[in-house]
C-alpha positions as CSV (number, residue, x, y, z in Angstrom):
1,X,0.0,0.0,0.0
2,X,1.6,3.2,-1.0
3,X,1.4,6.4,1.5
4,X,0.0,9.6,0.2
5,X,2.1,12.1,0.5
6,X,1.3,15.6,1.3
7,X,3.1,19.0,0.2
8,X,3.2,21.9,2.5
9,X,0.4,23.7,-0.3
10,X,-1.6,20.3,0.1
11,X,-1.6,20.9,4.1
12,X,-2.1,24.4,4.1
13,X,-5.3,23.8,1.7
14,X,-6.5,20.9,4.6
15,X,-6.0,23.5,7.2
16,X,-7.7,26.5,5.0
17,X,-10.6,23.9,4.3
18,X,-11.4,22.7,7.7
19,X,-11.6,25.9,9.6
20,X,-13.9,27.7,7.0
21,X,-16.0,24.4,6.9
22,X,-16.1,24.5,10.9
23,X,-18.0,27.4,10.4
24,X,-20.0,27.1,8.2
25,X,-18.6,28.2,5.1
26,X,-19.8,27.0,2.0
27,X,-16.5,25.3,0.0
28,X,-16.2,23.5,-2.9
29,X,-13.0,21.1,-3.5
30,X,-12.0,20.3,-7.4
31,X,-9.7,17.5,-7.2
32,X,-8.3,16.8,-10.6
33,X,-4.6,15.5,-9.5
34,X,-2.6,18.4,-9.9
35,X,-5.3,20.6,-10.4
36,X,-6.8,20.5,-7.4
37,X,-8.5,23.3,-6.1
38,X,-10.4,25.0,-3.3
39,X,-13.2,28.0,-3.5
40,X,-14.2,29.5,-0.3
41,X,-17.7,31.5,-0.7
42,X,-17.9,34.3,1.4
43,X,-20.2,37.7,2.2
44,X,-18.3,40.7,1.1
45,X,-19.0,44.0,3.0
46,X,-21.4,45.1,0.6
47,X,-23.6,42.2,1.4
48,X,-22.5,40.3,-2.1
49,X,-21.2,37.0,-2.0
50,X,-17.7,36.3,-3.6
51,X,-15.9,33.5,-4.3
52,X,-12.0,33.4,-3.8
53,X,-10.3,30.1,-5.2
54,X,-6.9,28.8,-3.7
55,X,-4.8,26.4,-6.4
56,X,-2.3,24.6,-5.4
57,X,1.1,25.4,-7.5
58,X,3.8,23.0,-6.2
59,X,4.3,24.6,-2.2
60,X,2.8,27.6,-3.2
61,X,-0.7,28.9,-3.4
62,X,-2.4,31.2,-5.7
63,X,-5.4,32.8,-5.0
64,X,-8.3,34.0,-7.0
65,X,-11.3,36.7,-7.2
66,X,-13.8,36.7,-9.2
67,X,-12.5,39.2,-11.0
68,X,-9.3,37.7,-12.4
69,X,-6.9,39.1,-10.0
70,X,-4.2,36.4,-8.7
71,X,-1.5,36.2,-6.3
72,X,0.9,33.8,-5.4
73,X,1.7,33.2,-1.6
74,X,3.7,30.9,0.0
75,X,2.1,28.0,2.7
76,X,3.2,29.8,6.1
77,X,1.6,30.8,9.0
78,X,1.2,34.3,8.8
79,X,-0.7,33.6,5.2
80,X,-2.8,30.5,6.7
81,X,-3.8,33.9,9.7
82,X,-4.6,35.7,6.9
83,X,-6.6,34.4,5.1
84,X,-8.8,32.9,8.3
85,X,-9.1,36.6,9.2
86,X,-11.4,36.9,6.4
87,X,-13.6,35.0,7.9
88,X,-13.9,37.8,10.7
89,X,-13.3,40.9,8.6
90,X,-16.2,40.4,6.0
């Protein structure tokens, strides 16, 4: 039996995943092998509902808006604070 084995992006999304689903986030994960992804749906604060998307990209992450813009971040723990804080700051 062969172990899965899990990049620092792959744990990072896990961690980004459970919290927002603890609360009651609606999220969506498209697992296609190495383009998985994760979209977070979340109330803006102008009452709208936007959806960011994190994609793994080897041990980085990029994120999306629904607009286009992306960034690339790295899997640390200041960037895992941040983007929890949105859960609080929308």
């Amino acid at each position: 039996m062969s172990e899965i084995v899990m990049t620092a992006a792959d744990r990072f999304m896990k961690k980004i995943s459970d919290f927002y689903d603890d609360l009651g986030f609606p999220i969506t994960w498209d697992d296609e092998g190495k383009e998985r992804q994760l979209e977070i749906s979340l109330k803006s604060e102008s009452g709208y509902f936007v959806t960011a998307t994190l994609l793994a990209d080897g041990n980085d992450i990029i994120i999306k808006d629904v607009w286009g813009n992306a960034q690339k971040i790295k899997a640390t723990r200041g960037n895992l604070e941040m983007i929890k804080s949105w859960s609080v700051s929308r």
